[in-house]
N, C-alpha and C positions, 0 to 999 in steps of 0.2 A: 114285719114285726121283728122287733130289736129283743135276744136272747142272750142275759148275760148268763156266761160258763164257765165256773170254779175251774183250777188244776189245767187250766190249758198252759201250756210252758215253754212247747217247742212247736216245731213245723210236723213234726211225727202226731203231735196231740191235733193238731189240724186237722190232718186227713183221716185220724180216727174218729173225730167229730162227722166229717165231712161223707163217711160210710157209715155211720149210724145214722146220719141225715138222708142220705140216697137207699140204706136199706128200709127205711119207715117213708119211703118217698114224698119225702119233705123239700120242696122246693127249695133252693137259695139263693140269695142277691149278690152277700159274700160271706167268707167266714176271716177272722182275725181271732187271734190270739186272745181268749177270753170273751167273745161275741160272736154271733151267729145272727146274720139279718136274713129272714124269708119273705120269700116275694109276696105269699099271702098270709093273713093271721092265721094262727093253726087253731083248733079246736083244743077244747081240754082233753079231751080222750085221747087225740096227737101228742100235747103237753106233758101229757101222764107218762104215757106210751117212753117218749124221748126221756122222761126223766129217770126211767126205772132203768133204760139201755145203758144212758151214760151213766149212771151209779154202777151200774155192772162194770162201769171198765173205769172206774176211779173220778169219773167226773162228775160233777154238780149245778143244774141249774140254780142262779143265783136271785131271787128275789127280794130281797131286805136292800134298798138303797146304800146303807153304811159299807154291807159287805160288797158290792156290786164295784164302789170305790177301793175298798181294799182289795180285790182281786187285782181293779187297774193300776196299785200300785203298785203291786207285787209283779204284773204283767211286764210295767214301764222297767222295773229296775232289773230284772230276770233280761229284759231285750237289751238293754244299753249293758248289761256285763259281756253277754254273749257277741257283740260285737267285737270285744276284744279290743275297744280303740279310746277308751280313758284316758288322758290327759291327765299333768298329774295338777292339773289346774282345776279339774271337774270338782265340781260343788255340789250335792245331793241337792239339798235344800234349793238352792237357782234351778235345777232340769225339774225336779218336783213342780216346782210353783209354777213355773214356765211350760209344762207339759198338760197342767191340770187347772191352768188359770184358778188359781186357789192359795192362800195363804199358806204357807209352810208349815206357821204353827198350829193351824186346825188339822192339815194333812196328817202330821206327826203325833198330834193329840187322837183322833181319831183311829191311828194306826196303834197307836200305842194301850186305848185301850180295850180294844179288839183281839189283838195278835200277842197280847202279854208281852212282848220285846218290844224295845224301841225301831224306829226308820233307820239308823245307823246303826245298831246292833245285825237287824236283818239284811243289809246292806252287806255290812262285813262277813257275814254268814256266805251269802251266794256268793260274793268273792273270794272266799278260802275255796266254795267245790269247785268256782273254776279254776283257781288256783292247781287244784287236787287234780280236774282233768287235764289241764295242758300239762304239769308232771308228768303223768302217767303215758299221755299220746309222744312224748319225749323228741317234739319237732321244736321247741324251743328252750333255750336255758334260762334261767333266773331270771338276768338282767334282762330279758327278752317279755320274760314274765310279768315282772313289776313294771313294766316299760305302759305293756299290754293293760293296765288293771290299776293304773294311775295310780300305782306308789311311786316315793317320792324318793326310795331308794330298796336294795336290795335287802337291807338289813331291818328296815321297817317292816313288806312283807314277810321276811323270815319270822319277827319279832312274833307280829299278827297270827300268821300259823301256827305258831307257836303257843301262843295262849291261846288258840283257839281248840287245837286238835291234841297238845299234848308233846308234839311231835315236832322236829326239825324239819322243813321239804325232804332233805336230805334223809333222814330217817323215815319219816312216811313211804320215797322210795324204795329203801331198803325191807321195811319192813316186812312181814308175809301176807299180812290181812290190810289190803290198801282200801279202807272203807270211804266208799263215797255215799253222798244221799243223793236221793231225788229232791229235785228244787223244790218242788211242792210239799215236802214236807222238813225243808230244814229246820222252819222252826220251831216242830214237835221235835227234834233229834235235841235241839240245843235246849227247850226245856225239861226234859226228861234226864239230860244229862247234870243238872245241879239238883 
């Protein structure tokens, strides 16, 4: 039985899935990022059970097919930032449709009016916090940075940060209060903030 799962974002959200599934002793086949396959159908009482745990720890059984989609996209673009290996040839729109066997523009439509931001808007989003994070881990400089995160120069990301957070890189640095968000919820931070 295929379980789609809101707010899964990292390898850490895995194995917090992966012990509320072994403490409700719920078999597994595998778990990925956003899904959970078990070896047998679970019952609703099970279903129930799982769904009240994971909302306890910020996560959400997904049932509505539209959003089941918007999680994998949010999934897919959250994993290709964290790789760090963007090209500054990368094309949202080509890994979108090529990833989801699906047109771009129903992807994007459908993203768009689910998540109130556009697929590029949320895009640029997750790329400023990593942006924010490799700053802060201070194992790489700029040019290292925009290299990482398929800008097409230093003075682009800087621009981008810049309209994004307010802030220079440089200044966010320096700064005292270096706010980062969780992936899962950038794009309540970016609504909230117009």
């Amino acid at each position: 039985m295929k379980i789609s799962i809101k707010n899964m974002v990292c390898n850490r959200c895995i194995a917090a899935v992966e012990s509320i599934l072994e403490e409700l002793n719920i078999d597994i086949n595998q778990i990925t990022l956003g899904e959970v396959e078990t070896k047998n159908e679970i019952s609703d009482k099970e279903l129930q059970a799982l769904s009240l745990k994971l909302k306890s720890t910020g996560f959400e059984i997904l049932e509505d097919s539209s959003k089941k989609q918007i999680e994998k996209i949010k999934t897919l673009i959250i994993q290709i930032i964290s790789e760090e290996d963007l090209g500054d040839d990368f094309i949202l729109s080509e890994f979108l449709s090529s990833e989801l066997h699906k047109d771009y523009s129903s992807i994007s439509k459908l993203f768009s009016q689910n998540e109130n931001v556009t697929l590029e808007q949320y895009f640029i989003l997750q790329k400023i916090e990593k942006v924010k994070e490799l700053l802060l881990y201070k194992e790489f400089n700029l040019t290292e940075i925009s290299q990482k995160l398929g800008y097409k120069s230093v003075q682009h990301l800087s621009n981008q940060f810049k309209k994004i957070t307010g802030f220079s890189p440089t200044q966010f640095l320096n700064s005292k209060e270096k706010k980062r968000i969780a992936l899962d919820k950038v794009m309540f931070w970016k609504a909230e903030k117009h």
